[in-house]
C-alpha positions, 0 to 999 in steps of 0.5 A: 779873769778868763780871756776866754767869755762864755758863750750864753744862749740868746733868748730869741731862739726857738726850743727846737733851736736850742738842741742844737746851740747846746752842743755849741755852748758845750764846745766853748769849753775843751773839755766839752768839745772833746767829749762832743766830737766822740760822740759826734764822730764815733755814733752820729757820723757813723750811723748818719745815711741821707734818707733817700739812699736808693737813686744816689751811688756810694761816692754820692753818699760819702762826699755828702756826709763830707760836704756835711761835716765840714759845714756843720763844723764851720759852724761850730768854729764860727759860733766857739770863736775865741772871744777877745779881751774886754776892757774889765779884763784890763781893768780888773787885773791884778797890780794897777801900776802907778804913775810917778805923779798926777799933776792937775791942769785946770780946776775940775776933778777930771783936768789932769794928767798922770806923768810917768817917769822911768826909773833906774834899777834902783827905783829911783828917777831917771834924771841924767837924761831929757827924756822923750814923751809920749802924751797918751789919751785914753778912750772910752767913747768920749763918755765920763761914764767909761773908764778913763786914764786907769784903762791904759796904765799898763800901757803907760807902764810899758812904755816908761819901761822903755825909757821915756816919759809918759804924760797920760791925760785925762780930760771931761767928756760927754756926760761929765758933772760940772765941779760947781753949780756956776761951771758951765760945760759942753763937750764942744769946745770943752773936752778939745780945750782939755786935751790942747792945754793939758798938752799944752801943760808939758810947757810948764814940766819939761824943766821940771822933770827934764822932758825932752820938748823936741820929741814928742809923739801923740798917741790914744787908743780908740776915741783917744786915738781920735783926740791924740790925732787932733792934738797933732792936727792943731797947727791945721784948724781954721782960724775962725774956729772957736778951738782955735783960741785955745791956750797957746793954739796959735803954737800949739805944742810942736808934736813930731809924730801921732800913732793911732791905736784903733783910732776913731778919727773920722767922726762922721764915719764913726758917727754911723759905724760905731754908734752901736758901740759909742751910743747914736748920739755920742757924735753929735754931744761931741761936736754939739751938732744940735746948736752948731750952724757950721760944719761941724766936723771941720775942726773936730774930725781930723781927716778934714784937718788933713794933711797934718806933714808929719808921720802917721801910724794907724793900728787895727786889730782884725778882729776889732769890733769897735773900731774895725780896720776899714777905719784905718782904711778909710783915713789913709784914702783921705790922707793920699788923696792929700798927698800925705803917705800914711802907715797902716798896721793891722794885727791879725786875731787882735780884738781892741783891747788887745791893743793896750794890753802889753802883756799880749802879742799885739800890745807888744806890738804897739808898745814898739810901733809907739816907741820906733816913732818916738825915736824916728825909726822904721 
């Protein structure tokens, strides 16, 4: 698929607005932009005189048509803008890889994790080491009608190719069907129970596969971002909280840094700056405001966790829609206004899903920064 989207005409412009997008829709393919610079230089611009030519000199008249083409050419790079990758185009590429195993951690359908494993060159397991894990959450809106753990398989691939393990967790979300007419679910406390113990469940396989429990880094992209951050805020939740009595949360699974990846952190703030992305509601079926007496933000949005002690890296595509920089900002002024020092890395011309694409310049970039942490480096 083309990482190039067509641009189409919206329905609510008026004909006579429509002469003049034709020329822009035109100008998304090179081939129609070339053809329509010639023949916008070589017969429009050379024929183009203001219509009151007489009160105006000659110098007048040229820094007009100047002033002129380089508006209508801002507007032009404006409307033709290169479009950034969409998560079908993740999605529907080409040879998916695989994990070494998918090992469930609770009863549902949707409680499991897939564990990836790095392999000699041979294709065998690498055992003779423990390997260091990156527990990895996918994102999609905290929705179980966005794709799930398959929209970061390549990511994981990436990152076992640099060799540690990858346990990539999966988890029910808002709108998730019960298994079973007696299950009971809501996304609070539920999808936050999911991901603690499915950290939790590393415990179990460390012996197993020869896991590394002393180097662990959470990492997530978007709403992922947001639950990969909370994985290492669990230390930080009151203990009146009802997430709180979590399997093991009262020692919770030690993580040694978190890396977020457009990371939707603060879910008041994203409450409002990405309800059109996520759904208006999303926030509130997350952290079930509508039978909640308390804050209920308190133990679900990581800010009001803060500070966590431990490194923190923020990702930010500059072109990201979804969750755009001021995100990031915004957790690292909350961060140091508790004294905690946060890293923040914005890539320039990235879109969101740029970001768990490892075969482009920014997943590149994450599959290093996520990496660096694992092993302590700058």
């Amino acid at each position: 698929m083309s990482r190039l989207s067509r641009l189409t005409m919206p329905s609510t412009l008026k004909p006579h607005h429509r002469l003049f997008f034709v020329p822009l829709l035109l100008c998304t393919r090179p081939w129609g932009f070339r053809i329509f610079m010639r023949i916008f230089f070589r017969i429009f611009m050379a024929r183009f005189t203001i219509p009151f030519t007489a009160p105006f000199t000659a110098p007048f008249r040229t820094l007009f048509n100047t002033v002129f083409i380089v508006i209508f050419m801002l507007a032009i790079t404006t409307m033709t803008e290169a479009q950034t990758l969409k998560f079908k185009d993740i999605n529907d590429r080409a040879n998916r890889p695989t994990p070494t195993h998918k090992i469930a951690y609770g009863n549902h359908a949707d409680q499991y994790g897939e564990l990836w494993l790095p392999e000699t060159k041979n294709g065998a397991q690498n055992t003779a080491q423990k390997l260091p894990v990156v527990i990895l959450v996918h994102g999609g809106c905290w929705r179980a009608d966005l794709p799930g753990p398959e929209l970061v398989a390549f990511l994981a691939d990436a990152l076992r190719r640099e060799g540690v393990a990858v346990w990539s967790i999966t988890y029910r979300r808002v709108g998730t069907k019960p298994s079973a007419p007696s299950e009971k679910f809501s996304p609070y406390p539920d999808t936050f129970f999911d991901v603690a113990n499915a950290a939790d469940k590393l415990n179990d396989l460390a012996a197993t596969f020869n896991l590394d429990l002393t180097r662990v880094v959470t990492t997530g992209h978007s709403a992922g971002g947001h639950l990969a951050m909370w994985l290492a805020a669990r230390p930080r939740l009151p203990k009146d909280s009802p997430l709180y009595v979590a399997k093991d949360t009262t020692k919770p699974l030690a993580i040694n840094a978190t890396v977020g990846i457009a990371s939707l952190s603060d879910l008041e703030y994203t409450k409002i700056a990405s309800a059109q992305a996520c759904g208006e509601d999303t926030v509130d079926l997350l952290v079930d405001s509508k039978n909640r007496k308390d804050n209920v933000y308190r133990d679900t949005s990581v800010p009001l966790l803060l500070p966590l002690n431990l490194p923190q890296t923020l990702i930010s595509g500059s072109l990201d829609k979804i969750a755009a920089p001021a995100h990031a900002l915004r957790y690292r002024e909350n961060a140091a206004a508790k004294a905690e020092t946060v890293s923040l890395i914005t890539i320039e011309g990235s879109g969101h899903f740029e970001l768990i694409a490892p075969w482009t310049a920014p997943g590149k970039l994450v599959v290093e920064t996520i990496v660096a942490a694992l092993l302590n480096k700058k």
